[in-house]
N, C-alpha and C positions, 0 to 999 in steps of 0.2 A: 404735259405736266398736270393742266387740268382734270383728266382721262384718271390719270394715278392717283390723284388727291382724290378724289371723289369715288372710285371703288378701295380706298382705302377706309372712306367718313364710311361708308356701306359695309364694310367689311366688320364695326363695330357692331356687336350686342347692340339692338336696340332696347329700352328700358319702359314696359309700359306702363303709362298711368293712368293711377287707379281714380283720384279723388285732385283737386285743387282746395285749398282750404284757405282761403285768404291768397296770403303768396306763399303758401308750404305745399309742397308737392309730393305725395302718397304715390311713390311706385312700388310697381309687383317684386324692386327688388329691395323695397322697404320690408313687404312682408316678408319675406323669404329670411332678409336681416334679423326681423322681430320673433321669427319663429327658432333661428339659434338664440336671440337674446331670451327669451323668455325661458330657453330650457335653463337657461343657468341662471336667473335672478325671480327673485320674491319680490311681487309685490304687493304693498300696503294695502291696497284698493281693488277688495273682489272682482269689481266688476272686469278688472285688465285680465283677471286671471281665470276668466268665465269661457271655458270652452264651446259652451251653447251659443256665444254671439263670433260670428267670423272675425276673424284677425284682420281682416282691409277694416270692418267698421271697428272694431276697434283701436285701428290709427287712426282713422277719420274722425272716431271719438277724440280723440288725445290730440289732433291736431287742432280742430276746436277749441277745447280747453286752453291748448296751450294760446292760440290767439288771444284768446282772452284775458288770461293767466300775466301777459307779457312783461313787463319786467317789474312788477309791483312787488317790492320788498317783502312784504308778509309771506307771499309766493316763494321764496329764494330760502335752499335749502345751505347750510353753511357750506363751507369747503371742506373741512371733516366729516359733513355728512357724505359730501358726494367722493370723496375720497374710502369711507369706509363702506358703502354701499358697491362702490367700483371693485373694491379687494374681497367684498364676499363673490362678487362676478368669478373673479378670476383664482379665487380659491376651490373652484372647480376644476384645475387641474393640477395635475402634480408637482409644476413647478410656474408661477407668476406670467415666465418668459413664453411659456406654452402656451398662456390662453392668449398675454400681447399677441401672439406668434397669428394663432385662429383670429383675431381680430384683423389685424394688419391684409389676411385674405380674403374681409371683407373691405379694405379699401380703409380700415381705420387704424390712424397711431393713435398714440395713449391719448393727446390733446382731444382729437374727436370724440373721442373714445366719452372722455370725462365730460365731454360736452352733451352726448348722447342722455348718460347716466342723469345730470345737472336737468336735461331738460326733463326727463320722465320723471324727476323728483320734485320740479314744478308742477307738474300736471298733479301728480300723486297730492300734495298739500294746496291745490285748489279744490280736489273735488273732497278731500277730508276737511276742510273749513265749511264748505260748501254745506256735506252732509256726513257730520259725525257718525262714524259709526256706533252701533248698537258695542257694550260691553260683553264680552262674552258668557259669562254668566245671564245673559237674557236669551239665552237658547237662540237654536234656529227658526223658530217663528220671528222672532225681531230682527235675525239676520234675511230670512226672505222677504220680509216688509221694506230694510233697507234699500235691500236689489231692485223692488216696484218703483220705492221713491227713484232710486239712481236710473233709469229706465225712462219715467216720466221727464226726471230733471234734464237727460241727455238730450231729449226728444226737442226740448221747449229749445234747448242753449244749440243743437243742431241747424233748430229753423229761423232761430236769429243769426246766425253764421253766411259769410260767402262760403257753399262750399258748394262745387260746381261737378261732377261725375262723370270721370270720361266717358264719349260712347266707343262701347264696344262694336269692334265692326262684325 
């Protein structure tokens, strides 16, 4: 019975990880996740949406954050917000039930789901309190100056962070 339970635990997908960030754990199938969510959601804060910096450090950015961020009211986005930030998600497909549908084969029903959204919109109005973005009538000269500031600020709130990097073997 032993023999069976155990090429059965082996017989799972193993999951690898990327980052430890406090106790939040960055796996490859976080990225993988982040890479369908980001095709179908905007967000507020260039820097999430910055293809020059990898998608691992960019969860490792936001997990950061979010330690930080942790449940400090100023941080918390309403329920209407993260309700209607969830329905532009899933307003990417043709009918609500489709995108739940694509979720659910990541492992999430609608609760995680909104849990997911709830947390990214934490992170998103820490680092917009943090560092106001430039108006857009200031060009992209104040939008590049932004990105140096968000760059330097990630670097500093990084290495006050536990975050520990798997070794790769």
């Amino acid at each position: 019975m032993f023999v069976l339970s155990l090429s059965l635990a082996l017989a799972q997908p193993l999951d690898r990880v990327l980052f430890v960030v406090g106790e939040r754990i960055v796996t490859q199938s976080d990225v993988a996740f982040e890479t369908f969510f980001d095709a179908h959601d905007q967000s507020a804060v260039p820097a999430f949406e910055d293809a020059t910096t990898p998608l691992p450090e960019r969860l490792r950015d936001m997990a950061v954050i979010r330690q930080l961020a942790g449940d400090v009211s100023v941080f918390r986005p309403s329920g209407a917000d993260v309700r209607t930030r969830a329905e532009a998600f899933l307003s990417h497909w043709p009918r609500a039930d489709d995108g739940l549908a694509a979720l659910r084969e990541w492992g999430l029903d609608e609760q995680a789901f909104m849990g997911h959204v709830y947390s990214r919109m934490v992170v998103e109005k820490y680092v917009l309190r943090s560092l106001a973005l430039p108006v857009p009538e200031q060009g992209d000269i104040a939008m590049r100056q932004w990105r140096m500031r968000y760059v330097a600020w990630i670097a500093e709130l990084r290495g006050r962070a536990d975050v520990r990097v798997a070794v790769t073997p």
